[in-house]
C-alpha positions in Angstrom: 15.7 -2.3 -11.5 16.5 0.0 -8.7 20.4 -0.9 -7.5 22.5 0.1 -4.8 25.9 0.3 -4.4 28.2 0.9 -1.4 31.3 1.9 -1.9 33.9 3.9 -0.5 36.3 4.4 -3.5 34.5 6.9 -5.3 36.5 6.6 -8.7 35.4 2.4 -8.0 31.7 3.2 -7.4 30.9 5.2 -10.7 32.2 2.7 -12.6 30.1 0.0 -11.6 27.3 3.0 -11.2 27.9 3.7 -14.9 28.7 0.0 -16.2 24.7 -0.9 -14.1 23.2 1.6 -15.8 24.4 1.0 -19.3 22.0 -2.2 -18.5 19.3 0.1 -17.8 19.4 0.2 -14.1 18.4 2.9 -12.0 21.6 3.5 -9.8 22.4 5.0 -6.3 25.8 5.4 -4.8 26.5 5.8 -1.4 30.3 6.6 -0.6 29.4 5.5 3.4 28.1 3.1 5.5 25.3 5.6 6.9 24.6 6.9 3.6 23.9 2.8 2.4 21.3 2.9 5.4 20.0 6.1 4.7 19.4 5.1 1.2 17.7 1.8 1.6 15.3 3.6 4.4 14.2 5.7 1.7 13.6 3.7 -0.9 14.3 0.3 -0.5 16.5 -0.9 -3.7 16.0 -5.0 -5.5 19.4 -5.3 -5.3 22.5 -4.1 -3.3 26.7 -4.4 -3.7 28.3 -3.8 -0.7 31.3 -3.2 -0.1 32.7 -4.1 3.4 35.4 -0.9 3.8 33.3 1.6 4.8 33.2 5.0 6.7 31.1 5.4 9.4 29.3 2.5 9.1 31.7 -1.1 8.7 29.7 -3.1 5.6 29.0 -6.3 8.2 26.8 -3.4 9.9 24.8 -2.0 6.7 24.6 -6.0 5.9 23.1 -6.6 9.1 20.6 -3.6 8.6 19.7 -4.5 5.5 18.3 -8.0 6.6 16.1 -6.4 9.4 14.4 -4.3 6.6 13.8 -7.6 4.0 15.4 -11.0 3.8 14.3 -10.3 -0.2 17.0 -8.2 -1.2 19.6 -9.6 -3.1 22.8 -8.5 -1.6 26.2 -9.0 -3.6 29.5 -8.2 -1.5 32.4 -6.8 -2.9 35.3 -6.5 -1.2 39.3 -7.2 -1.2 39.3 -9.2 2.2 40.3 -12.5 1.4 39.9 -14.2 4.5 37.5 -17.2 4.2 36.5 -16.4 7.3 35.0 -12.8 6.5 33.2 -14.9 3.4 31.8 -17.2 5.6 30.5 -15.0 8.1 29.3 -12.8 5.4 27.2 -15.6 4.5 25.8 -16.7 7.4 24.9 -13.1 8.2 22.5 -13.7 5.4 24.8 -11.8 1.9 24.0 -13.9 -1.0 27.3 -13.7 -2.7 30.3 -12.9 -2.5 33.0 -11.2 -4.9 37.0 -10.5 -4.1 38.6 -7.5 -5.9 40.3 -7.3 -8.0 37.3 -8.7 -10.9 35.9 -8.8 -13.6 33.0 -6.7 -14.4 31.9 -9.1 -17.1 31.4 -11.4 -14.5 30.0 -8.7 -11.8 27.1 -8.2 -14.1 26.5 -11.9 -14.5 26.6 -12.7 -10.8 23.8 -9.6 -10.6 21.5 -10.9 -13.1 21.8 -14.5 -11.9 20.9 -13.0 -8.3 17.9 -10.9 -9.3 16.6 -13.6 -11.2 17.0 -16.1 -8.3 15.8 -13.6 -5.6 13.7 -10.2 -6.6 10.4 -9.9 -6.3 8.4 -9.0 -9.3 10.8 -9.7 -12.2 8.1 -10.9 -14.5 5.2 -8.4 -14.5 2.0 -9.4 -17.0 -1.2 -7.7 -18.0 -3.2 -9.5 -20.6 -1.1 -10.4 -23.3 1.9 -8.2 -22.4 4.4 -9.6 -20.6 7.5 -7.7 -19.4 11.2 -9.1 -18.3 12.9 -6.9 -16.1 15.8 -8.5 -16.0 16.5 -8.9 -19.6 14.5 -5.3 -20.4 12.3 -7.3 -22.5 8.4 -6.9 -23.6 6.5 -9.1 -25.9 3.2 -8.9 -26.6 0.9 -12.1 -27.6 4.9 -13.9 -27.6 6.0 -11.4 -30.3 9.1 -8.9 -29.3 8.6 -6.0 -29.0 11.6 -3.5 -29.3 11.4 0.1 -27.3 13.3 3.0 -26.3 15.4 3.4 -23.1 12.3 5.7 -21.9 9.6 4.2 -23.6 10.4 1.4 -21.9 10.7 2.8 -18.5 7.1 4.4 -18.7 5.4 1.3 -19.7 7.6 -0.6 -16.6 6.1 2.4 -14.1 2.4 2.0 -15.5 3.0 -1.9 -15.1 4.4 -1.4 -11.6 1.0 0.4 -11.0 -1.5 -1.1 -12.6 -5.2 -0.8 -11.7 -3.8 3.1 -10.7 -4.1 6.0 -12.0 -1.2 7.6 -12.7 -0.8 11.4 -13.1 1.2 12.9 -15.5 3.1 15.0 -13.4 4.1 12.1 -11.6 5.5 10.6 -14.6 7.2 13.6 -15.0 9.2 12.9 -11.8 9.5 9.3 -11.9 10.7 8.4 -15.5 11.9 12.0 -16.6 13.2 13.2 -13.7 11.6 16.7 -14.4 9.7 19.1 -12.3 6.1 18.1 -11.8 4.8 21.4 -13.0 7.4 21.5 -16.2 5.6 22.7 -19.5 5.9 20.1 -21.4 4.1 17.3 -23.5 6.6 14.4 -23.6 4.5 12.0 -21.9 1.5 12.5 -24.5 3.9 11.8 -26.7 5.9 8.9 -25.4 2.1 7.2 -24.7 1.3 7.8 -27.6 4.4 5.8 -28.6 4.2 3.0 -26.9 0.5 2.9 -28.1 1.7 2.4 -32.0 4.6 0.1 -30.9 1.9 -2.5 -28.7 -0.9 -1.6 -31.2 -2.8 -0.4 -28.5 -6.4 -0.7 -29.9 -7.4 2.5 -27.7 -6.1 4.4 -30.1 -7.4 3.6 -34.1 -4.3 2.7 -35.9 -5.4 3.6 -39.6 -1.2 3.0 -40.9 -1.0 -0.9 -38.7 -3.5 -3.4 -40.0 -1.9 -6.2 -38.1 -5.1 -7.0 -36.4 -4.5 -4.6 -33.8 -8.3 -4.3 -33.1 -8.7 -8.3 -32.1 -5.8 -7.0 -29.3 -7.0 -5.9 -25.8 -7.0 -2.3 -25.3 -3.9 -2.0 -22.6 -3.4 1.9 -22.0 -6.2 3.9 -21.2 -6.6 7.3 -20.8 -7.9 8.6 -17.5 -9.6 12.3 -18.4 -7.9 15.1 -16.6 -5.7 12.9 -15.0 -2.8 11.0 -17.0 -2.9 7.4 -17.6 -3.5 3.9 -16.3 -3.0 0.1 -17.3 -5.3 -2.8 -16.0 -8.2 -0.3 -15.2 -11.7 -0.3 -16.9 -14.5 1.4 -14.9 -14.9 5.4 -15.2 -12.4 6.1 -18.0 -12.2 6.9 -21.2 -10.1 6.1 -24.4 
């Protein structure tokens, strides 16, 4: 899931940045209030924690922006005002909860996952038999588990994300390995190929599973000279 947090103390920020993405989140910081805005214009994150102490831009402001963009986003603020005034109004400027420092980050992360459960769009994503949870970073396929990688997992989530797309390689490249587009490298053959023996992935022969992989639906398919795709069937081939 694509978080963002705004916060002022820098030393505060990475710790949460670094605490999110031990969960697997992809994580941007923003030290000011126009750098929250910026960021959000950009790409719009599925969840934010705001604090209200910021430069440039006071956090009731970047609050208030936020809601004329999406009254989706799950918004978490994080502050040391204690006034049960600031809460309310927080509140009714449409935040969906509210956290006073000092805290627990046990209980930070709990409050996050109860919020993109409640609120995010797209938290379940299903093709066939596979189903994916985003929140819990889990994948089972015909209600079996099934365990992957960091970045196994975050190609599969990208090709579910875009399914019925073609997806280049090079844009895999970018997206889930944050490498050049034009890098010489095979890692996402690879990593398909991967993901393929872990979902025995009929669209490849499996001559080491014989689990019944060919009664399974073929999920990834191969799009020649392009990359990959899931949830497409006309025009390509295996």
């Amino acid at each position: 899931m694509r978080l963002l947090i705004a916060e002022d103390d820098r030393a505060l920020g990475t710790f949460l940045m670094r605490g999110l993405e031990e969960d697997g989140h992809e994580v941007t910081m923003a030290t000011d209030g126009e750098m929250a805005m910026e960021a959000a214009r950009r790409n719009l994150p599925e969840m934010a924690v705001l604090d209200l102490n910021l430069p440039r831009r006071d956090g009731t402001e970047v609050l208030e922006f936020f809601r004329t963009l999406t009254q989706d986003l799950p918004i978490l603020i994080l502050s040391a005002r204690q006034e049960p005034e600031t809460r309310l109004r927080c509140l009714e400027m449409g935040a969906d909860d509210y956290m006073q420092k000092p805290f627990s980050f046990a209980e930070l992360r709990a409050r996050c996952r109860a919020l993109l459960r409640r609120r995010a769009p797209g938290l379940v994503l299903r093709q066939g038999d596979i189903e994916m949870k985003r929140v819990e970073r889990s994948v089972t396929r015909r209600g079996e588990e099934v365990a992957l990688t960091s970045k196994e997992y975050a190609l599969l989530e990208y090709l579910m994300l875009h399914r019925g797309q073609p997806v280049s390689r090079a844009t895999l490249l970018q997206e889930v390995w944050n490498l050049r587009p034009d890098a010489g490298t095979n890692v996402v053959d690879v990593y398909i190929n991967y993901l393929r023996r872990k979902l025995h992935d009929p669209s490849i022969s499996h001559n080491d599973e014989g689990n019944g992989a060919e009664t399974l639906t073929p999920l990834i398919r191969t799009v020649r000279g392009v990359g990959y795709t899931i949830g497409a069937e006309a025009g390509l081939g295996a």
